[in-house]
C-alpha positions, 0 to 999 in steps of 0.5 A, spaced: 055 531 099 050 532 105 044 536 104 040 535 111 032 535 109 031 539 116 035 545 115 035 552 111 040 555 106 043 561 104 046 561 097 051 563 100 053 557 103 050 558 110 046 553 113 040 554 119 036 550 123 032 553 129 029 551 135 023 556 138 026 564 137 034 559 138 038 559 132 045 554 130 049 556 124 054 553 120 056 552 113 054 546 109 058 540 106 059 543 098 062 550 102 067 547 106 068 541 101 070 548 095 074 551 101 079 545 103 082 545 110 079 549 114 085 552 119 082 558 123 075 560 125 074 568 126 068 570 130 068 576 134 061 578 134 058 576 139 053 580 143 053 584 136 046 584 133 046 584 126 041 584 120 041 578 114 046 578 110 052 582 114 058 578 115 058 575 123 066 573 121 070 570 117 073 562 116 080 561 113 083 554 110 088 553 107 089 558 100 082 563 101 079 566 107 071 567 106 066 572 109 060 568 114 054 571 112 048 572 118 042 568 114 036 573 118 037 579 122 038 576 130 043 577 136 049 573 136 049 570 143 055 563 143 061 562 138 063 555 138 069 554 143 071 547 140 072 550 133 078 555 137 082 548 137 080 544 133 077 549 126 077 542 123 071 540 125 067 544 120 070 539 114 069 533 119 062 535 121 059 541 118 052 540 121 054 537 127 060 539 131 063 543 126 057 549 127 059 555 128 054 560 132 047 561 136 044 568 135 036 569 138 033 571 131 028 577 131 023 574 125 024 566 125 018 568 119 025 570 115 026 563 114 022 562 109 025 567 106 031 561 105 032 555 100 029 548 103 035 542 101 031 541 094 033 548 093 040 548 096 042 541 092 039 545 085 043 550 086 049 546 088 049 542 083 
């Protein structure tokens, strides 16, 4: 299991990396690897401006459907179009190819209110 050192956690799953006031989201290694094959990406938020915790759309594998929680208040500005095609893509690359959206965030101090990889691998393991 991948927890890369750069990025933020929820404990629900979700991953953050941001570059100014820019944020890409996906869902993490141990999240995809508990839900199986991933068979559908549903994110139909976009332009919607949402606060931390609230659900911006949901992933559906093989035998569940699971909410996608929104780790700090932003604006959703871009859904990943390959993951229309190819939802796969988050269980071969969930924090690479396989992220799931772009929002502008409102607070980028809100990250610090997220779990660093040692925290994340802590409650993971």
């Amino acid at each position: 299991m991948t927890i890369p050192e750069n990025l933020r956690y929820t404990k629900d799953h979700e991953w953050i990396s941001i570059e100014g006031n820019i944020a890409t989201i996906g869902i993490t290694d141990f999240a995809q690897s508990e839900l199986g094959d991933i068979v559908y990406v549903d994110i139909s938020t976009v332009g919607k401006a949402l606060g931390a915790d609230e659900v911006f759309g949901t992933v559906e594998a093989v035998k569940t459907v699971s909410d996608l929680f929104l780790p700090v208040s932003g604006t959703i500005n871009e859904v990943n179009p390959a993951l229309d095609a190819n939802p796969e893509l988050v269980n071969n690359d969930p924090y690479g190819d396989g992220w799931m959206i772009k929002i502008t965030v409102d607070n980028p101090a809100d990250l610090s209110a997220l779990m660093d990889a040692a925290a994340y691998t802590a409650l993971v393991a």
